[in-house]
C-alpha positions in Angstrom: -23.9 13.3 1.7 -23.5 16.7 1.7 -25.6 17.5 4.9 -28.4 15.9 4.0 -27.2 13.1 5.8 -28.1 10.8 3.7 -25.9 7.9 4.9 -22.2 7.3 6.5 -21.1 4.3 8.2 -23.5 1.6 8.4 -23.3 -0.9 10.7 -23.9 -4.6 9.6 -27.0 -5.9 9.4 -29.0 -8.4 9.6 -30.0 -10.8 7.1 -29.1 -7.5 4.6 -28.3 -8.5 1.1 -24.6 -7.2 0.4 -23.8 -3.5 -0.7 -22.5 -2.8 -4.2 -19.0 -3.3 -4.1 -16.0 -1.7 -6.2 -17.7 1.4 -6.1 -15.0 4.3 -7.2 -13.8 6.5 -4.9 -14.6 10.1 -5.3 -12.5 13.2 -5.5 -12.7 15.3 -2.7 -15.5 17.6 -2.3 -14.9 21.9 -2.9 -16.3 22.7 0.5 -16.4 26.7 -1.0 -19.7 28.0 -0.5 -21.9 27.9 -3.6 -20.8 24.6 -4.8 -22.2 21.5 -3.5 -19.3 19.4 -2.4 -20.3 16.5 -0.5 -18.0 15.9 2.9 -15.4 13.3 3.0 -17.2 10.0 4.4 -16.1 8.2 7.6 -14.2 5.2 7.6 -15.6 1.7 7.8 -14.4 -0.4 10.3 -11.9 -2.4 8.6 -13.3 -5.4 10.9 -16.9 -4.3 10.5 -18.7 -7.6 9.0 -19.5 -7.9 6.0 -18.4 -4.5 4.9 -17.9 -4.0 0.8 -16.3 -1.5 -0.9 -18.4 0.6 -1.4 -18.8 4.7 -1.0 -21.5 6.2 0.9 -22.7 9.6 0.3 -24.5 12.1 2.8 -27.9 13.1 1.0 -28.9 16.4 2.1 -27.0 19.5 2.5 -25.6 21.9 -0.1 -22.1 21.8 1.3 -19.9 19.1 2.4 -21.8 18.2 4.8 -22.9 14.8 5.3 -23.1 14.1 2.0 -22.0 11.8 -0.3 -18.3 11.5 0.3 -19.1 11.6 4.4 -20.5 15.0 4.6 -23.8 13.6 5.2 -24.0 12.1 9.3 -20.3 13.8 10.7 -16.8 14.2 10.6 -16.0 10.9 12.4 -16.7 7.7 11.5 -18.1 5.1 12.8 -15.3 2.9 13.3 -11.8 3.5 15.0 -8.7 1.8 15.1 -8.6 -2.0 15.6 -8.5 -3.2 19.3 -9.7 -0.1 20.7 -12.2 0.4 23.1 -14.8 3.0 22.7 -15.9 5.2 25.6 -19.3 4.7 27.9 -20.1 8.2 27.3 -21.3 10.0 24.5 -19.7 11.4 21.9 -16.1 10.1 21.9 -13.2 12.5 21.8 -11.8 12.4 18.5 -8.7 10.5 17.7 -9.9 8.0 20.5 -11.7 5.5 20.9 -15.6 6.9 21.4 -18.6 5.2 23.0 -22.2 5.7 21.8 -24.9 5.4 24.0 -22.9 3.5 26.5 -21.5 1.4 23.5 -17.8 2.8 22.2 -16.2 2.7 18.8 -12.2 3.0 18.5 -10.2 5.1 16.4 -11.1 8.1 14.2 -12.8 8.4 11.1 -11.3 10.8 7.9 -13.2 13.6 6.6 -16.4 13.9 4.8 -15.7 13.7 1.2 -12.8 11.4 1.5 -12.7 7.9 -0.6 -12.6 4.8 1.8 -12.6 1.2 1.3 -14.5 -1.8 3.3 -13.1 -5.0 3.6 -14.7 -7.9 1.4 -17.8 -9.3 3.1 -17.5 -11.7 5.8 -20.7 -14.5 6.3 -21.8 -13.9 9.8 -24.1 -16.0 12.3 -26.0 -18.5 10.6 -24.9 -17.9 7.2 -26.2 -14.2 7.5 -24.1 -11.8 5.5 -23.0 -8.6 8.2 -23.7 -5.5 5.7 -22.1 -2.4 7.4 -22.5 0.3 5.3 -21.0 3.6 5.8 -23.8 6.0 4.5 -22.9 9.8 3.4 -24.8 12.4 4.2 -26.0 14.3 1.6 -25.8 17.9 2.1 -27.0 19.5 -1.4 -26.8 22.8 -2.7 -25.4 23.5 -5.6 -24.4 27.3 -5.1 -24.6 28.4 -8.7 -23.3 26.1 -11.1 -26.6 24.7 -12.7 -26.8 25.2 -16.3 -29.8 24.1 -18.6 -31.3 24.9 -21.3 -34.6 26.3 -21.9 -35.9 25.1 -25.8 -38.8 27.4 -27.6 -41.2 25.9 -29.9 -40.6 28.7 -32.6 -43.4 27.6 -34.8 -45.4 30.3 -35.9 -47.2 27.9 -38.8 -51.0 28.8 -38.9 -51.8 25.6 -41.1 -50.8 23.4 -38.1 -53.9 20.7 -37.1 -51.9 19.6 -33.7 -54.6 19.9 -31.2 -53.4 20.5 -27.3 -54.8 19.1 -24.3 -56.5 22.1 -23.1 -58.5 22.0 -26.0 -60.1 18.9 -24.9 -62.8 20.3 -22.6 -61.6 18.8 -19.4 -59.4 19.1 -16.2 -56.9 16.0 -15.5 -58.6 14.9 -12.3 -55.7 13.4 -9.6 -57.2 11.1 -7.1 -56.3 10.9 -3.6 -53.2 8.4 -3.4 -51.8 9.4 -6.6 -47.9 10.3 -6.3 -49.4 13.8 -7.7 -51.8 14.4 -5.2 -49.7 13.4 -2.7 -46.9 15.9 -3.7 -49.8 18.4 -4.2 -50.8 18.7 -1.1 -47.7 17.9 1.1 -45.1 20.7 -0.8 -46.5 23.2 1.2 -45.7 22.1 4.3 -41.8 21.5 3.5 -39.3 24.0 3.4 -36.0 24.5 1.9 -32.9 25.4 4.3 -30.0 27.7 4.1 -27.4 27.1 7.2 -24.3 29.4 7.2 -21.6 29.5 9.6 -20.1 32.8 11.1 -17.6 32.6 8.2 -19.8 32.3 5.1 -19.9 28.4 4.7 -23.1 26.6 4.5 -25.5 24.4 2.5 -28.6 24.0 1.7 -31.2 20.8 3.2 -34.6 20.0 3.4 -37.1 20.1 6.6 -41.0 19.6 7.2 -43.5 21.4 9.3 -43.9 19.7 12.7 -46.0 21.8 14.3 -48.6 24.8 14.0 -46.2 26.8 16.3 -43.2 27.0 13.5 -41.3 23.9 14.7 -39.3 22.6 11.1 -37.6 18.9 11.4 -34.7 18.3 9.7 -31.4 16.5 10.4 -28.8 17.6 12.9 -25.9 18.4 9.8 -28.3 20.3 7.7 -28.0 23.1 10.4 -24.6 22.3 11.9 -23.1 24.9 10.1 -25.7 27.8 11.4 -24.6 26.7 14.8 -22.7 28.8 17.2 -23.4 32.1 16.1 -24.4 31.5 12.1 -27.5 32.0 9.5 -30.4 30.0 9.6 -33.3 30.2 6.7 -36.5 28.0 5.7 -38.3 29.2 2.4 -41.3 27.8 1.5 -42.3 26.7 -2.2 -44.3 29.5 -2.4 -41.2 31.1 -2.3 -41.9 33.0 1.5 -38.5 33.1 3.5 -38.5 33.4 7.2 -35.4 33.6 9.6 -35.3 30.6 12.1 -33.3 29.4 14.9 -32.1 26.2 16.4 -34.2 24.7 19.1 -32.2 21.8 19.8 -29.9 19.5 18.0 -28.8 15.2 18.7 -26.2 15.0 16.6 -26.0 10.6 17.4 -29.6 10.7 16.2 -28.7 13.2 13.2 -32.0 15.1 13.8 -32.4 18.9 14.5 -35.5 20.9 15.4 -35.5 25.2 14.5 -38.4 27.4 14.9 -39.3 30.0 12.2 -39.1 33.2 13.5 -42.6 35.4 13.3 -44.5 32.0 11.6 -47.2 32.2 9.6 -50.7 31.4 11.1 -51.6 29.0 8.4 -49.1 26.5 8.9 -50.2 22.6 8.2 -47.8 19.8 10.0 -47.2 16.9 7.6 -49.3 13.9 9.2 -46.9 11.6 11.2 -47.4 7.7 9.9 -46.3 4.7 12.2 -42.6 3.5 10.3 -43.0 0.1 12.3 -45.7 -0.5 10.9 -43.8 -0.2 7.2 -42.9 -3.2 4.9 -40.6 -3.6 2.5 -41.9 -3.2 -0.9 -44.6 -0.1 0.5 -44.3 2.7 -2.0 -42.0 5.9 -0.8 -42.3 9.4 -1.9 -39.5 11.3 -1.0 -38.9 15.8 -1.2 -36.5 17.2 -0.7 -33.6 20.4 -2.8 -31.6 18.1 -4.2 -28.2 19.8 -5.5 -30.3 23.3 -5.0 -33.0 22.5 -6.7 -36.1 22.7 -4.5 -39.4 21.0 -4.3 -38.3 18.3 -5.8 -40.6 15.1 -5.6 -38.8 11.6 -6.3 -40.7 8.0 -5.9 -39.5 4.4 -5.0 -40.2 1.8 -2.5 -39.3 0.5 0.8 -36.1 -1.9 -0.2 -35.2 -2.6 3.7 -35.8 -2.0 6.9 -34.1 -2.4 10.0 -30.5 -1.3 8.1 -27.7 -0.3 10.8 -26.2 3.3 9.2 -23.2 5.4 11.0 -22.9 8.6 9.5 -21.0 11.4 9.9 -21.3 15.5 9.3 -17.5 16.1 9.3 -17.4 18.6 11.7 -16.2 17.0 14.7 -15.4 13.4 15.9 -19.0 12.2 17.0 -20.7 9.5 14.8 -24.3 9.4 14.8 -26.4 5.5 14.5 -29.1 4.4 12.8 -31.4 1.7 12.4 -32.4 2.8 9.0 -35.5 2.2 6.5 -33.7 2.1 2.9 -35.6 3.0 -0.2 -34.4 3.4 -3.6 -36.8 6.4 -4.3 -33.8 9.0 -5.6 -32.2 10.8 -2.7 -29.1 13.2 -3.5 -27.6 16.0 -1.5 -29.8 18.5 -0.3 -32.7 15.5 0.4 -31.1 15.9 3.7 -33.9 16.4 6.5 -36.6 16.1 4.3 -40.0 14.0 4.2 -40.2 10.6 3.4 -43.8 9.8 2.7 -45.7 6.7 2.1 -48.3 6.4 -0.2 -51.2 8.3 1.5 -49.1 11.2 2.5 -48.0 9.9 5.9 -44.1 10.9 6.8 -42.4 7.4 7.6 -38.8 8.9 7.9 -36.4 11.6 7.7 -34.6 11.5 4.4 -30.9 11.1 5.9 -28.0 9.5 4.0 -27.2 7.8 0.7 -24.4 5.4 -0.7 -23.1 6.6 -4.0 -20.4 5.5 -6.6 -18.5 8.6 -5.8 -19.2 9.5 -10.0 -19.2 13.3 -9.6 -22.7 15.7 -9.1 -24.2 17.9 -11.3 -22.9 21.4 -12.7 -18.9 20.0 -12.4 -19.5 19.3 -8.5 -17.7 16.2 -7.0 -20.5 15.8 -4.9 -22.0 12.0 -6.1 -25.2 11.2 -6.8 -28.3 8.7 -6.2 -27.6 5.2 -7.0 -30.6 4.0 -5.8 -29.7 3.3 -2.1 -31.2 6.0 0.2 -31.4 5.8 4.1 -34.0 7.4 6.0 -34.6 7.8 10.1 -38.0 6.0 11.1 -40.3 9.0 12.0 -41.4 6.6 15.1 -37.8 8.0 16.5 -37.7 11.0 15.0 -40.5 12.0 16.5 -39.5 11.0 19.9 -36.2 12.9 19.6 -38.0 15.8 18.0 -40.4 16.2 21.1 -37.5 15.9 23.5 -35.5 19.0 21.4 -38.8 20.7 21.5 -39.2 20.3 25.5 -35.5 20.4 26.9 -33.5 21.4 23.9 -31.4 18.6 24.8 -31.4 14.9 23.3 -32.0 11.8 25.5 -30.8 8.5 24.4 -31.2 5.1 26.1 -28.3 3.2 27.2 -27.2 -0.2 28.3 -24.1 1.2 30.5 -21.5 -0.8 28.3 -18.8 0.1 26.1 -18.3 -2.6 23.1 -15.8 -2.5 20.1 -16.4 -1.2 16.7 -13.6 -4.1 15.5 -14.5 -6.7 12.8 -15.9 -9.3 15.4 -18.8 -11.1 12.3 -20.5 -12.6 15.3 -21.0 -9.6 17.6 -20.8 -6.5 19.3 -18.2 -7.4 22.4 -18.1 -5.5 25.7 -14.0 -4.1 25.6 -12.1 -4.8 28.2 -11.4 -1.4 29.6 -13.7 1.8 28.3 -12.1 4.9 26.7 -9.9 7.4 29.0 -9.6 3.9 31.1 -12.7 4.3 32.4 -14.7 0.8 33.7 -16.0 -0.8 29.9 -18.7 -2.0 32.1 -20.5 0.9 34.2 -21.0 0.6 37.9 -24.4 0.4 38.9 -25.8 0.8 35.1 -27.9 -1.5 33.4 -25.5 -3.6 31.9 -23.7 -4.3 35.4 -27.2 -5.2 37.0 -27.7 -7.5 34.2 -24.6 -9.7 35.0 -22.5 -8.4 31.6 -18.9 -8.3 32.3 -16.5 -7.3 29.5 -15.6 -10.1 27.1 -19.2 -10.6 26.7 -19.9 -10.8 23.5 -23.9 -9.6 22.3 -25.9 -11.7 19.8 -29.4 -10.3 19.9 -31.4 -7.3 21.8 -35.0 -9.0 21.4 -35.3 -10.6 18.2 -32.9 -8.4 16.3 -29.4 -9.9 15.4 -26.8 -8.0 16.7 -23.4 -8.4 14.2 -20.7 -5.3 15.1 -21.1 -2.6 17.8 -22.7 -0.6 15.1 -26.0 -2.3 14.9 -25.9 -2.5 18.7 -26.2 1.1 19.2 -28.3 1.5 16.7 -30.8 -1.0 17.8 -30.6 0.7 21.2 -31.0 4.0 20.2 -34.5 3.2 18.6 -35.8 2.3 22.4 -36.6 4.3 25.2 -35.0 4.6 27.9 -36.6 2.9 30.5 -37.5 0.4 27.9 -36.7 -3.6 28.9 -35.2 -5.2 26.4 -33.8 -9.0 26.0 -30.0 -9.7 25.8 -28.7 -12.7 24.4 -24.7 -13.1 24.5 -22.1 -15.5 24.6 -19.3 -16.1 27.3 -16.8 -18.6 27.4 -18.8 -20.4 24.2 -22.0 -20.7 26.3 -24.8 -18.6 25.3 -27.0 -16.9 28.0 -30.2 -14.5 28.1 -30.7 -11.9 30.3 -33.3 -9.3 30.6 -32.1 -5.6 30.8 -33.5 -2.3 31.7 -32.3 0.8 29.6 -30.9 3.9 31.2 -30.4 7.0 30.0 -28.0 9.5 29.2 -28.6 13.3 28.0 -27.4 15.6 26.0 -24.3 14.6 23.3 -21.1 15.5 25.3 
């Protein structure tokens, strides 16, 4: 997706139906400003379980982004080359093999916008089917090609006997919990963004008040482009612009924080729900500009939770993980960073990535639409990550001190036998080392989540603290042991 990350790589998971497959590819995005091209999507591991073929689009920014073609979560996918062994540290150098949160991936990803294919489904563990789906991020605007039509009731008849609403005597009364009261009273407090880079290009996403003080929450490749030196906007729906800034950015979480600059005093944060708390079949409500068009309200349900995603923004090799709630309430490019509500109003998630069927956008855009898969950040780590920005302008993200391969394993995320740059896969001192790991290793479970492909192991990491203990169950030499591990921690993304 275009930047509204709205999906790139995701990782298999667990006990997750399979993804559409045979999707069509699409045509590379038009990443001229204006238009609304979606960025070229990263690879899927060729050896990534269960992976279909399938396209995943980034659902949030104007441009290509993280958008449906891989514009959405970041030029690199999630996967590398075949064999390789990702780095301990985070983000991997491009054409190498990188390591996320201690874990590594191998090879490089293409473009955002680019077509890709996953390898037919593999059955996992226990009959489970390993579902790694590369999302797109959606980035959205549509720069100026929208058309429509506006159609007059010409009928100047004074014999007609059709009587209107209005003339009914009352006022349509929308209780609390409706989708319309909902959308009523939460529209105010989200914001529409324009990023633009020093040399014109940009997109437009979605954020959400976080805070009295002019804090907006969004996702990291919404605003990538504004970085070093660029443009940064937020207009309100009641159609109020103010300048704003980057506070801090994580681009392996995909979230961003920026501040309005001179904020109004009347600001109302959007009420923070509990996402663990969320089960599948709770209604969504999502807002969000897609293809330009802001304010937009969309509704569906919770179809998953727990969904390993990989995404990438196309603008450099870093992948960014996942652990996603997926929701078939209509996400498209420019949902990126926006609110993903239940149904009293609570945000559950940050609207980040989308899988599409690569079938073209509106107003002659490549850029691909909803297809009723949508991926979203739990707001239980979003929040966490947004406080951090907030604080140190840096992200922290736990690690286990290990760097395991991105290859097709269907049974596993294993430790590498040597990390990237030939660095130790296994990290002197760190967590994994005191926990007896040695590479080989081969990871099952952390707690009670099944762990199928490096993917969903960094994923499942990244939604715990570090500090956090956490149980490992693995397999060495066919013999399957359990061990109990401390997270560490690592900041910062380079």
């Amino acid at each position: 997706m275009s930047t509204e990350n709205e999906g790139t790589a995701v990782p298999p998971a667990p006990s997750a139906p399979p993804v559409p497959v045979d999707a069509p590819a699409p045509s590379a995005p038009d990443a001229s400003r204006g238009s609304a091209p979606t960025a070229p999507l990263p690879p899927v591991p060729p050896s990534a379980p269960g992976a279909q073929e399938q396209e995943l689009v980034p659902a949030g920014h104007a441009p290509a982004y993280a958008s449906s073609g891989a514009q959405d979560p970041q030029g690199h996918g999630p996967a590398g080359p075949q064999g390789s062994a990702p780095d301990a540290a985070w983000p991997p150098p491009p054409p190498a093999t990188p390591s996320y949160g201690d874990a590594g991936s191998g090879g490089s990803g293409s473009g955002w916008g680019s077509s890709y294919q996953q390898p037919a489904p593999k059955s996992g563990r226990g009959g489970l089917v390993a579902a790694i789906l590369v999302a797109a991020l959606v980035a959205g605007g549509l720069g100026g090609g929208l058309g429509y039509t506006l159609a007059k009731n010409n009928d100047d008849s004074t014999g007609s006997t059709t009587v209107s609403a209005s003339d009914g005597g009352g006022s349509l009364k929308r209780d609390p919990g409706t989708v319309a009261n909902v959308a009523a009273k939460s529209l105010p407090s989200t914001v529409t963004i324009q990023a633009e880079s020093t040399s014109g290009e940009g997109g437009t996403g979605t954020g959400f008040v976080f805070d009295t003080q002019g804090h907006i929450v969004t996702n990291n490749h919404v605003v990538a482009d504004a970085l070093d030196g660029g443009k940064l906007s937020a207009t309100f729906p009641n159609g109020k612009k103010y300048d704003a800034e980057v506070v801090g950015h994580a681009q392996g979480y995909d979230v961003a924080v920026i501040k309005l600059k001179n904020p109004p005093s009347d600001l109302k944060p959007l009420a923070l729900g509990n996402s663990d708390k969320v089960a599948v079949g709770d209604s969504t409500i999502a807002i969000g500009a897609p293809f330009g068009l802001s304010n937009t309200v969309t509704t569906g349900i919770i179809s998953a939770k727990d969904r390993p995603v990989a995404s990438s923004d196309g603008t450099g090799s870093n992948a960014s993980y996942m652990s996603a709630l997926q929701t078939d309430a209509s996400i498209n490019p420019g949902n990126s960073g926006g609110p993903l509500l239940d149904a009293s109003g609570n945000v559950i998630g940050i609207n980040s990535a989308i899988q599409s069927t690569g079938s073209g956008g509106l107003g002659g855009t490549s850029q691909s639409g909803s297809i009723g898969l949508g991926f979203a950040i739990p707001i239980n780590q979003a929040k966490y990550v947004a406080q951090q920005l907030i604080k140190t302008g840096k992200p922290v993200y736990a690690k286990i001190g290990a760097s395991v391969s991105l290859e097709d394993s269907s049974n596993g995320a294993k430790i590498t036998e040597q990390g990237a740059s030939g660095s130790d896969a296994v990290e002197a001192g760190g967590p994994a080392a005191k926990a007896g790991l040695k590479p080989g290793d081969v990871i099952t479970k952390l707690d009670d989540h099944v762990i199928d492909s490096g993917p969903t192991l960094i994923g499942e990491i990244w939604t715990h603290k570090p500090g956090d203990q956490v149980t490992i169950t693995y397999q060495r030499d066919g013999k399957t042991h359990t061990v109990q591990l401390t997270l560490g921690s690592r900041s910062g993304d380079s």
